[in-house]
C-alpha positions in Angstrom: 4.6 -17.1 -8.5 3.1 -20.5 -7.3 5.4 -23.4 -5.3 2.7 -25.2 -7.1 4.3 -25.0 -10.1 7.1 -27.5 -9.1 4.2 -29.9 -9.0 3.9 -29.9 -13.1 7.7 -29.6 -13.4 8.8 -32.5 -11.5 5.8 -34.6 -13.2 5.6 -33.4 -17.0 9.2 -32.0 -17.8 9.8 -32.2 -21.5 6.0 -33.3 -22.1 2.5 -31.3 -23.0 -0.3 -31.0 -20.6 -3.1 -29.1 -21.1 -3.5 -25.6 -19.9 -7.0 -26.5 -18.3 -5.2 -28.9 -16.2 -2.1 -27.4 -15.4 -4.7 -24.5 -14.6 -6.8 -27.4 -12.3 -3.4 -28.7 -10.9 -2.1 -25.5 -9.8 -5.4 -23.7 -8.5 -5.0 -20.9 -10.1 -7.3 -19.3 -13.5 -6.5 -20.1 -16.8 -4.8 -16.6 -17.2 -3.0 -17.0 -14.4 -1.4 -20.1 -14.6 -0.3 -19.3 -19.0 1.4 -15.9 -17.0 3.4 -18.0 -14.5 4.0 -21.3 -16.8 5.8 -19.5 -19.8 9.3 -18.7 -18.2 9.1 -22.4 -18.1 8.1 -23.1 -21.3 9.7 -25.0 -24.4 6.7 -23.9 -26.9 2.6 -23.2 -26.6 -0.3 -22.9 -28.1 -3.7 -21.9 -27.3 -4.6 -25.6 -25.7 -1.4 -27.0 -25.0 2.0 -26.1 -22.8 5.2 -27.8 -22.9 7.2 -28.0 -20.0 11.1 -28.0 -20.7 13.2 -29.4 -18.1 14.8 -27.2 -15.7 17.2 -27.8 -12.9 16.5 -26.8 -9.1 19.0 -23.4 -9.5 17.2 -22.6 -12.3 13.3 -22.5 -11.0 14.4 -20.3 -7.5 16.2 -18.1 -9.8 12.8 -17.8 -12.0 11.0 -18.0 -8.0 12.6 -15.1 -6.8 13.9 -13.1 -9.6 17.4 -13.3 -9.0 20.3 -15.2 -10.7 22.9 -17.4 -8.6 26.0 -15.3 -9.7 24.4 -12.0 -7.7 24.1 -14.1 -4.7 27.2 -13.9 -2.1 26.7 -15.1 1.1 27.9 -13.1 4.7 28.9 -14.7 7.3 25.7 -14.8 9.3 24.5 -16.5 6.2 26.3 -18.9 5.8 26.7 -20.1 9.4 23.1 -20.4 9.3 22.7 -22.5 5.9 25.5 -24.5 7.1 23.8 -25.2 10.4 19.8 -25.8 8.6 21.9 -28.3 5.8 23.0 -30.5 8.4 19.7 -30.4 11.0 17.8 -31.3 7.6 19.7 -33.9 6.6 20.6 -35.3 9.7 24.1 -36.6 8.6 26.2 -37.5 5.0 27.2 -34.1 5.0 30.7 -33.3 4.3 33.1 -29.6 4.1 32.6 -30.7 0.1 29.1 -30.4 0.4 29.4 -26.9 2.6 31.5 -25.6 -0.5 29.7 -27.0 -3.4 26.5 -25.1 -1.8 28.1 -21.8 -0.3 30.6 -21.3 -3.4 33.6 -20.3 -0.5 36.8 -22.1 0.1 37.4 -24.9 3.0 39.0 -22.6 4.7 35.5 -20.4 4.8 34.1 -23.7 5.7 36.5 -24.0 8.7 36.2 -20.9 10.3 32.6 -21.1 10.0 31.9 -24.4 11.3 34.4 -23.1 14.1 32.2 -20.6 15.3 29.2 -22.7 15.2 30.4 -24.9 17.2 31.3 -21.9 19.9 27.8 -20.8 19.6 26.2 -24.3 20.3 28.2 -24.9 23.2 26.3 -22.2 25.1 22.9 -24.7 24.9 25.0 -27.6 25.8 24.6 -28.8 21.7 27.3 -30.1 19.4 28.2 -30.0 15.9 30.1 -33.6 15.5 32.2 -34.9 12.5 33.0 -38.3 11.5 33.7 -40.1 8.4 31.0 -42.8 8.5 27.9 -40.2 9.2 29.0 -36.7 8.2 28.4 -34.5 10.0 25.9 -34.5 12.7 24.1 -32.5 15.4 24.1 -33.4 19.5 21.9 -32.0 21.8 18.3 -31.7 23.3 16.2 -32.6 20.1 14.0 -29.6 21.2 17.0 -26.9 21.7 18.3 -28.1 17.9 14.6 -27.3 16.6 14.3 -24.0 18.4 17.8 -23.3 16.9 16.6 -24.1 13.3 13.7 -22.1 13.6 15.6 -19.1 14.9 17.9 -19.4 11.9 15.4 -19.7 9.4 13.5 -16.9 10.7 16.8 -14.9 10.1 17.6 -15.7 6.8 13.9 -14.9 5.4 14.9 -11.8 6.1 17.2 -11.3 3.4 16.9 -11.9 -0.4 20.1 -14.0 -0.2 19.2 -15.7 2.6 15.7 -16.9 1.2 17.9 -17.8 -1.9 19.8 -20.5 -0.2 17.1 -21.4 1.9 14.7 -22.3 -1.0 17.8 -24.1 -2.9 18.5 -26.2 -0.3 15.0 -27.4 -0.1 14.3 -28.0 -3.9 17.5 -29.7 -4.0 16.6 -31.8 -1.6 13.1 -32.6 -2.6 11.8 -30.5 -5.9 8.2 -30.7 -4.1 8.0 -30.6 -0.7 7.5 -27.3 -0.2 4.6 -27.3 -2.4 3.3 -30.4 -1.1 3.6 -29.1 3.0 2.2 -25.5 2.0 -0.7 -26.8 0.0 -1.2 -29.2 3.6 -1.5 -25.7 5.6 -3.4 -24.3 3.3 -6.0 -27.4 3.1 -6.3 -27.7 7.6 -6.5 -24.0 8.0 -9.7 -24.0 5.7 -10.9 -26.6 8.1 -10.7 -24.0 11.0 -11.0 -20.3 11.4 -7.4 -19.8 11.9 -5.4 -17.6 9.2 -2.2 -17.3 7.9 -0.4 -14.4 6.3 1.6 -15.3 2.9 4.7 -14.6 4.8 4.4 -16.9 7.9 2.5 -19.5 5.8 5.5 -19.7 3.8 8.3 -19.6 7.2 6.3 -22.7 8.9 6.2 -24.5 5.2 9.7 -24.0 4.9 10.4 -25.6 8.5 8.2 -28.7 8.0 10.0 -29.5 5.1 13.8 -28.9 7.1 12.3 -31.0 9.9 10.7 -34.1 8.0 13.8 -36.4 8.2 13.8 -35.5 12.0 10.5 -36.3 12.7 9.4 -39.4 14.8 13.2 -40.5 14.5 14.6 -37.5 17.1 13.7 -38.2 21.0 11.5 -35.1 21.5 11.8 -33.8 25.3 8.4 -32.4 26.9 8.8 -28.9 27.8 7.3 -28.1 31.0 8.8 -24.7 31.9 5.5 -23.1 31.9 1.9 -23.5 31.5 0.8 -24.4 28.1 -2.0 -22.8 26.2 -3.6 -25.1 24.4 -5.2 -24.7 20.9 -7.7 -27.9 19.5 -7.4 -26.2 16.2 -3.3 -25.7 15.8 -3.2 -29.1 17.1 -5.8 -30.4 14.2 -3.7 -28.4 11.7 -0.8 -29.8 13.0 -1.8 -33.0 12.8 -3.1 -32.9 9.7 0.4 -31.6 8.2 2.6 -33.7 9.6 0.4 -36.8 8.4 0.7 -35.8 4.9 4.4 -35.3 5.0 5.2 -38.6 6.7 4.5 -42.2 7.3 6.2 -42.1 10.4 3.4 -42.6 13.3 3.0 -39.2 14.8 3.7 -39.0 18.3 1.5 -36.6 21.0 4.9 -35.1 21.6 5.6 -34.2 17.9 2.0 -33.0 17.4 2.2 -30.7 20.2 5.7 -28.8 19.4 4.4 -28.4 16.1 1.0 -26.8 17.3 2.9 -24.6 19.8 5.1 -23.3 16.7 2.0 -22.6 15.0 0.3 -20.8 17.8 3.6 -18.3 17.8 2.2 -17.0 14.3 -1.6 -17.1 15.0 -3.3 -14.1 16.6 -5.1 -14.6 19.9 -8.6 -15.8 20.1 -11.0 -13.3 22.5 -13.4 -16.9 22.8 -10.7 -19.1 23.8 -11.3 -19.6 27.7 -7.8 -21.1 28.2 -6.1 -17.9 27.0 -7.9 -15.2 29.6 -5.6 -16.5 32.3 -3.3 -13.0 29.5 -6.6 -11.0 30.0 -5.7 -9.1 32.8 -2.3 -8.9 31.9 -3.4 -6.5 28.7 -5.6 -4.0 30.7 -2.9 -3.7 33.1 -0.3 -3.2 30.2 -2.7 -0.9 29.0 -3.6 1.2 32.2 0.7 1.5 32.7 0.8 2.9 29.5 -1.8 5.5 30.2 -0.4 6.2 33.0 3.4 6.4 32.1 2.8 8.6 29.0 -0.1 10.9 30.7 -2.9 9.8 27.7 -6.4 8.4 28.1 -6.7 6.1 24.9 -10.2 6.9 23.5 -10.6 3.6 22.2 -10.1 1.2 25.0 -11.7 -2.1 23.1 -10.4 -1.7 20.3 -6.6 -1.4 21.7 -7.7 -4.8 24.0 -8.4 -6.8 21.1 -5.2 -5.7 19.1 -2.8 -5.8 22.0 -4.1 -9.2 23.0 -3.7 -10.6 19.4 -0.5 -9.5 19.5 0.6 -10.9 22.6 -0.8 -14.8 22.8 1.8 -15.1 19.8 4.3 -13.0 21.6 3.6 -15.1 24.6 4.7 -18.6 22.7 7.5 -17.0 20.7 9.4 -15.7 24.4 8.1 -19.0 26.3 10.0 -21.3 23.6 12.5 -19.1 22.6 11.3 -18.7 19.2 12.6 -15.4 17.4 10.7 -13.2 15.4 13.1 -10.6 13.3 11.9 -7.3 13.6 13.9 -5.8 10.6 12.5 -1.7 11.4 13.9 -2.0 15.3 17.3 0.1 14.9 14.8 2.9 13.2 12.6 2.3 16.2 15.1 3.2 18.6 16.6 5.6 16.5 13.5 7.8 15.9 10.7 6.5 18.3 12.9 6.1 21.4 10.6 7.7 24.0 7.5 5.6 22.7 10.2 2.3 22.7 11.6 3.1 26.6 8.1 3.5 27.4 6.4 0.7 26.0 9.4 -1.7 27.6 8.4 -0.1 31.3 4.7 -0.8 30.5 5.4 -4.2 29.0 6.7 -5.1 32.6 3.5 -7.6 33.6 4.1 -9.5 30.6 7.6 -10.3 31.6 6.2 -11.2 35.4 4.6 -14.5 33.4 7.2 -15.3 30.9 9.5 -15.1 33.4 12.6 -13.5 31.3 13.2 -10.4 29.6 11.1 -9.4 26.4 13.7 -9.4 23.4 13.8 -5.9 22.0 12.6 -6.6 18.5 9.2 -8.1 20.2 9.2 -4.6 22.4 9.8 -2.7 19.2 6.2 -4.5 17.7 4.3 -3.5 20.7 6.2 0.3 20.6 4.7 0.1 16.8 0.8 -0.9 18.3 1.2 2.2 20.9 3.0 4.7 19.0 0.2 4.5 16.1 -3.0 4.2 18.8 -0.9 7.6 20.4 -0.6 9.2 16.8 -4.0 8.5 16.2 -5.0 10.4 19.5 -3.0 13.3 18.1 -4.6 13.4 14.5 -8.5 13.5 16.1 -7.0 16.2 18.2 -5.8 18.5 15.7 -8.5 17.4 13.3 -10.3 19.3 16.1 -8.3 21.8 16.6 -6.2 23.0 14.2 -7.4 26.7 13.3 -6.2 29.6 11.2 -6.0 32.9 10.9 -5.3 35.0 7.9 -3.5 39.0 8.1 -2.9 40.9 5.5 -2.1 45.2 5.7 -4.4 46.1 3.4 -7.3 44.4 5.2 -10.3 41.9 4.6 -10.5 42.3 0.7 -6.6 41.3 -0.1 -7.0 38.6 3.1 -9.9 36.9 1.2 -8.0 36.3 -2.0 -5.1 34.3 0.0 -8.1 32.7 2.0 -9.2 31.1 -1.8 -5.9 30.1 -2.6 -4.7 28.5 1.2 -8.2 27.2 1.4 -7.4 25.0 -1.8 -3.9 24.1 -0.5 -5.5 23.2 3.0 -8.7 22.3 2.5 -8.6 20.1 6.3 -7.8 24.0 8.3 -10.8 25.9 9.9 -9.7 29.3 8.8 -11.7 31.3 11.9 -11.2 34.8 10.3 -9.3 36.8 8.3 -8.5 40.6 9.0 -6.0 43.5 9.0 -2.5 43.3 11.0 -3.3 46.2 13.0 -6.1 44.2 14.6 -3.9 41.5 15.4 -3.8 42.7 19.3 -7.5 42.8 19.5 -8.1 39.1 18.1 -8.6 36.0 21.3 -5.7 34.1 21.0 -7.4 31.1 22.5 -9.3 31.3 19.0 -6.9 30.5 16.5 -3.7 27.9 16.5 -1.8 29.4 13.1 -1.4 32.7 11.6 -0.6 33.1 7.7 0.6 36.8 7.0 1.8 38.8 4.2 4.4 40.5 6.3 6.5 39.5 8.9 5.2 40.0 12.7 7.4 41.2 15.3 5.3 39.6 18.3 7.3 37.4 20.0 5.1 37.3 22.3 2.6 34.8 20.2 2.9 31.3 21.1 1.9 30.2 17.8 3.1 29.1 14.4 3.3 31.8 12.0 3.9 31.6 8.3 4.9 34.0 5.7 3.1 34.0 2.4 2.1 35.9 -0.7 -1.3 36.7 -2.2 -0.3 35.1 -4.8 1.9 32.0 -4.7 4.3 30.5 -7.4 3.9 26.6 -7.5 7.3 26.2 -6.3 5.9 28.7 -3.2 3.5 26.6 -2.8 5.4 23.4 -2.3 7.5 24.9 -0.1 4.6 25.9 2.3 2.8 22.8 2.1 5.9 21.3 3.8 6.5 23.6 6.2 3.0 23.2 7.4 3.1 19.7 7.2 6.2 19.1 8.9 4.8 20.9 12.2 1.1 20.3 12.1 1.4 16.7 10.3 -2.3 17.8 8.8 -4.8 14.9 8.2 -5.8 14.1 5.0 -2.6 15.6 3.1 -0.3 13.4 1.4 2.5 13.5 -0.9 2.3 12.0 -4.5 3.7 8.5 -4.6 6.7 7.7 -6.7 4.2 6.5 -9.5 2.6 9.5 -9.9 5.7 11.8 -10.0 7.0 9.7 -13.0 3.8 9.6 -14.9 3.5 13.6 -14.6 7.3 14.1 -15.7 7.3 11.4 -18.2 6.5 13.0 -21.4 8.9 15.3 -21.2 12.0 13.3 -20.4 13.8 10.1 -22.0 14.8 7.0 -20.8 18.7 6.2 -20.9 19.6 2.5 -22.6 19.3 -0.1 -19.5 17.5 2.5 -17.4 14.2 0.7 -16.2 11.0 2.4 -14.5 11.5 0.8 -11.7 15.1 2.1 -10.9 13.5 5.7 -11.2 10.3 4.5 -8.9 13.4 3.2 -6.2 15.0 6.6 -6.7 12.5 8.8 -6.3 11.0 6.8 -2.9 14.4 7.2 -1.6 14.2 10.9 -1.7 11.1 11.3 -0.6 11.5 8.9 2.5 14.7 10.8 2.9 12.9 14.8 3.2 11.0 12.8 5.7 13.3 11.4 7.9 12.7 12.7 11.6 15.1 15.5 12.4 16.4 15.8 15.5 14.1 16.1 18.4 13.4 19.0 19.6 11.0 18.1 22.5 12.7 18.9 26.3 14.4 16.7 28.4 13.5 16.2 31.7 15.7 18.1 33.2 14.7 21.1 31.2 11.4 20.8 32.2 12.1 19.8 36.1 14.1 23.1 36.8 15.1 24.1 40.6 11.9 26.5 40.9 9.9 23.5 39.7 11.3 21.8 43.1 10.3 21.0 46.3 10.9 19.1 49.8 7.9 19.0 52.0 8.7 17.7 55.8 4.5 18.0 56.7 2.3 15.2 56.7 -0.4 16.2 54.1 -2.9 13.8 52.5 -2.8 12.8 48.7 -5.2 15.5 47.7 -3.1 18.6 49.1 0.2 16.7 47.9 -1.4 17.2 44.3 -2.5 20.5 45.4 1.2 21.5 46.1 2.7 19.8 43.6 1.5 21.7 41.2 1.8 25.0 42.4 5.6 25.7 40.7 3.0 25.5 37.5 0.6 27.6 38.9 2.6 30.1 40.3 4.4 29.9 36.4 1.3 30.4 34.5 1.7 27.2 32.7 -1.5 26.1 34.0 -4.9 27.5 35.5 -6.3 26.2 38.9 -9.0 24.4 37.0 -6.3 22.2 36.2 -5.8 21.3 39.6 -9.0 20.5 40.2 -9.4 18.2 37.3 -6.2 16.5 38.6 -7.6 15.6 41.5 -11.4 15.2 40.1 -9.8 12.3 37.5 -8.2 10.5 40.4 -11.9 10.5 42.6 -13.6 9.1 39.1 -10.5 6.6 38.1 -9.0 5.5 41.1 -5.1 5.4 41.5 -4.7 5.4 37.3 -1.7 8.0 38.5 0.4 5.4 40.8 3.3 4.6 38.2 4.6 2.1 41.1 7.8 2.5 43.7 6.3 5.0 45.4 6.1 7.6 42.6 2.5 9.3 41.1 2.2 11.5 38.2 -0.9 13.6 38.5 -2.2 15.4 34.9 -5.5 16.0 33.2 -6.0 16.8 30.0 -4.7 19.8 27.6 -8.1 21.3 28.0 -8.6 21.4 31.8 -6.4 24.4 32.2 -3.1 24.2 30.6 -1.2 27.1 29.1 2.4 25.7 28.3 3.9 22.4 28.6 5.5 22.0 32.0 6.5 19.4 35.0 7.0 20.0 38.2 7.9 17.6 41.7 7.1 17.4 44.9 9.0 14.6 47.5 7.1 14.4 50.6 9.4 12.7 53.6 7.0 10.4 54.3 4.8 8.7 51.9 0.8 9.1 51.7 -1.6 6.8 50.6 -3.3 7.3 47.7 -6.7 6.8 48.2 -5.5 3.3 49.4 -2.6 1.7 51.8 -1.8 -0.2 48.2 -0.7 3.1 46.7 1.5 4.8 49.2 3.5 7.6 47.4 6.6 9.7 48.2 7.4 11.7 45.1 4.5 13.3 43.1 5.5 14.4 39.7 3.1 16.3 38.5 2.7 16.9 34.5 1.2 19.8 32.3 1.2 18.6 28.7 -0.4 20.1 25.9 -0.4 17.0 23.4 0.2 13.5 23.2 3.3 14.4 22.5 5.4 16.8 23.4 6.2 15.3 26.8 7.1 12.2 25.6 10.9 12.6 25.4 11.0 14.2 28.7 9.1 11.0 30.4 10.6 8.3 28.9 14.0 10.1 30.5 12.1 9.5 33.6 11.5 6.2 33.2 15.3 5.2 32.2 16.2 7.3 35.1 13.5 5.0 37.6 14.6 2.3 36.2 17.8 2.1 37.8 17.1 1.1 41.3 20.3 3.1 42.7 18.2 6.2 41.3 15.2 5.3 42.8 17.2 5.2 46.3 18.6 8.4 45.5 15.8 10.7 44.8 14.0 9.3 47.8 16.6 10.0 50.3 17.6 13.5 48.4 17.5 16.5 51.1 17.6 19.4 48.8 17.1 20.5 45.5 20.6 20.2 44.5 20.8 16.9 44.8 17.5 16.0 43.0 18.5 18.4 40.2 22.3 15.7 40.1 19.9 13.0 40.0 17.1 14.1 37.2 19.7 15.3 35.1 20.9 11.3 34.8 18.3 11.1 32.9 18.9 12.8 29.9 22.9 10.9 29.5 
């Protein structure tokens, strides 16, 4: 549904218009605009509407799909309406007009006012009472702003909180938020910048809590860092705020408002004042390579989207602007090694803002990583992901399941099929996954082994497609969405009175998001990887290629990895330069899977004295040298290191360690 809408209600309640120029009015089709009109509707025909009169309650209701009576407020609600009620209207507000709006008792009112006041006093801002003016905010104009903002931005997160947030506004003025997002709308056609739905509604939202404010609020300049300056949020700006007001628009006013649009706008490549952050991505970049031991294939194209991401990022943490990041506990929760490692790599960024990047903004980036590194993983198995079939009677029984798994798999390279008793005989550098119609006592295999039948039930089949997928998450398979798991069982069930389709659609997604949820990880810790043997103290001066050299040899000497692999090491550092210097006088040397590696492994080397790395700007003391056989599996164990390294006492501690014991005490931090 349109805002536009509250255009042709404020203007022809109780009277007909006709549909061609409600349709002209609104901007929408004719078919559009009879869909969205008749909830509002006192009769119709095929020329004519008639508007009946509606009250403000009544249209967000319609809005949003929601009636007032399911709508209680929490605390954090509430203390933020409260807080946007008085900033918007600047003062004549009362604890009557707190509980006519919040439906809670004074005493609500009270407390909550209480504890505004608390947390205002940390920015030096007051909440003030008195009974000429109401109530009234004190402060620096710009800290009050920032604080609306942030509050806002909070409550759009929630049904209930956009529910008082769009009351308040119609209430105020039935079309101002119709009248500032149609402005947007209008000066972003004018340039090339766009909006998505969401932030074009957030910034229409704090125009129209701001309007009383502007040109009558002394606006501070903020000169805490160097501004990048856009001509085309500035137009916009402009533009907006000219349609809203009479008031003369200051250069001060024009700019805060173009610097809160340039916190939603993606970076601009072409925008010369903006590659002062150029450097700043490829070194975010080139950290993260190096922290999680992957070469991203597509170096461009991860430029362009980090640095779109991070010109808004840059305003939002300059100003203190918040951006809720409602998926950041799931982050943590189930994408913690990508999320610690992406916060180490992120750590040039904060050397320009100056502070620390919120977590929700490190949880974005953790998002732009974590897919680019899943990505790396699917071309890889799309590459490499083969199968072999075994069966005891021999080819002619294996070719029948071959039909059948083909169907179910149709993305595996099934390399051969053949009898069990020529298992032994078959490369195992050939094939990644066996099925068999018996079990196999080989425990020797290192690979992923699956019982089946020649022929499968469907309920058989289900049950394999899962198991597969869970481990091998196979391109190009998908479950059926909720949709289509209704429509199939449909004509064989019924419907219960008040049951809708949609309850059943919410149902089913929750179970299936539920089978999917990440189970516990199962990838080793560092300290399971870095074992005594994989230790050692070297007193001899060596130089940065035999440090490499020995570092690896506790892998070597293990079988987890070839010589060749050693060699490649070193070869990548000659052809990429210092990509392995992680910083503080720490290197981890690796290759890829393919260069020689046999199992997943780690191993370190501390040197007494530290060697220079091709360069005196890369001097290196410990040498942590990594065997991984994905993008993956050695995630878990190096973000460990990185929480471990990022404790300086740690740092201290491993360098002056004098036996393996002691490093052992000290890696084993990690995992806590």
């Amino acid at each position: 549904m349109d805002e536009m809408i509250t255009y042709l209600l404020k203007n022809y309640s109780g009277k007909e218009i006709p549909w061609s120029e409600a349709s002209t009015i609104i901007g929408k089709t004719m078919n559009e605009v009879k869909k969205q009109l008749r909830p509002f509707s006192s009769s119709y025909n095929e020329h004519y509407v008639k508007l009946k009169k509606i009250k403000p309650i009544e249209w967000v209701e319609t809005f949003l799909g929601i009636s007032r009576y399911e709508v209680v407020y929490t605390e954090k609600e509430r203390s933020h309406l409260l807080y946007l009620m008085v900033y918007s209207e600047k003062e004549g507000l009362s604890v009557f007009h707190f509980q006519e709006f919040l439906k809670v008792s004074k005493g609500t009112i009270l407390s909550d006012i209480k504890k505004i006041r608390e947390m205002l006093s940390v920015e030096n801002c007051q909440l003030l009472y008195s009974r000429k003016r109401g109530f009234t905010l004190l402060g620096s104009e710009f800290q009050l702003r920032r604080e609306a903002k942030n509050r806002l931005a909070s409550l759009l997160q929630t049904t209930n909180g956009r529910f008082g947030v769009m009351l308040w506004l119609v209430s105020m003025d039935f079309v101002l938020v119709a009248q500032v997002k149609k402005a947007i709308i209008n000066a972003c056609l004018r340039t090339t910048i766009q909006l998505a739905p969401s932030r074009m509604e957030e910034l229409a939202f704090f125009y129209s809590l701001t309007k009383k404010r502007i040109g009558d609020s002394k606006l501070e300049e903020h000169d805490e860092l160097p501004i990048i300056h856009s001509n085309e949020t500035a137009s916009i700006s402009k533009e907006v705020l000219s349609s809203i007001t009479e008031t003369p628009i200051t250069e001060k006013e024009n700019q805060f408002f173009s610097r809160c649009l340039m916190t939603f706008v993606q970076g601009n490549l072409h925008d010369q004042s903006q590659e002062f952050l150029f450097s700043c991505v490829a070194e975010i970049i080139h950290r993260m390579e190096a922290l999680v031991a992957v070469r991203f294939e597509s170096f461009k194209e991860l430029f362009d989207n980090l640095y779109f991401h991070l010109v808004p990022a840059y305003y939002r943490m300059v100003y203190g602007f918040y951006l809720p990041n409602p998926m950041i506990k799931q982050i943590k929760s189930q994408y913690g090694a990508i999320y610690e490692l992406t916060k180490k790599a992120l750590q040039p960024f904060e050397k320009i803002i100056r502070k620390k990047i919120p977590e929700e903004e490190i949880g974005f980036f953790s998002i732009l990583f974590g897919g680019e590194i899943r990505k790396s993983n699917l071309l890889a198995q799309q590459k490499r992901i083969r199968a072999i079939i075994l069966c005891p009677s021999g080819i002619s029984s294996s070719l029948i399941l071959k039909s059948e798994l083909a169907h179910l798999f149709p993305t595996l390279f099934f390399t051969q099929t053949d009898s069990i008793d020529r298992l032994h005989e078959i490369d195992e550098e050939t094939y990644d996954i066996i099925f068999s119609t018996v079990k196999i006592n080989q425990l020797s295999l290192k690979k992923s082994i699956y019982l089946v039948k020649p022929i499968m039930s469907d309920l058989e089949k289900n049950k394999l497609l899962n198991m597969v997928q869970n481990e091998w998450l196979i391109p190009g398979f998908s479950l059926p969405t909720a949709r289509e798991i209704f429509d199939a069982i449909k004509p064989y069930i019924h419907l219960n009175e008040g049951i809708e389709e949609e309850k059943i659609y919410r149902i089913i997604n929750r179970k299936i998001n539920k089978s999917f949820e990440r189970k516990e990880d199962c990838r080793p810790m560092l300290s399971q990887l870095i074992t005594s043997e994989m230790i050692q103290l070297v007193p001899k001066q060596v130089n940065w290629k035999e440090a490499i050299t020995l570092a690896a040899k506790p892998l070597l000497d293990t079988e987890k990895i070839t010589t060749s692999y050693i060699e490649a090491m070193i070869d990548r550092v000659n052809q990429y330069g210092a990509f392995i210097y992680i910083g503080d006088r720490i290197a981890l040397p690796h290759a890829r899977p393919e260069d020689g590696v046999n199992e997943l492994g780690m191993s370190l080397l501390k040197l007494d004295e530290p060697v220079d790395l091709l360069d005196e700007k890369h001097p290196v003391q410990l040498f942590i040298c990594l065997a991984a056989i994905d993008n993956d599996a050695h995630l878990r164990a190096l973000a460990n290191l990185t929480k471990l390294l990022s404790k300086k006492e740690n740092l201290q501690a491993l360098m002056h360690a004098q036996s393996t014991e002691e490093i052992r005490k000290i890696i084993k931090k990690g995992d806590e």
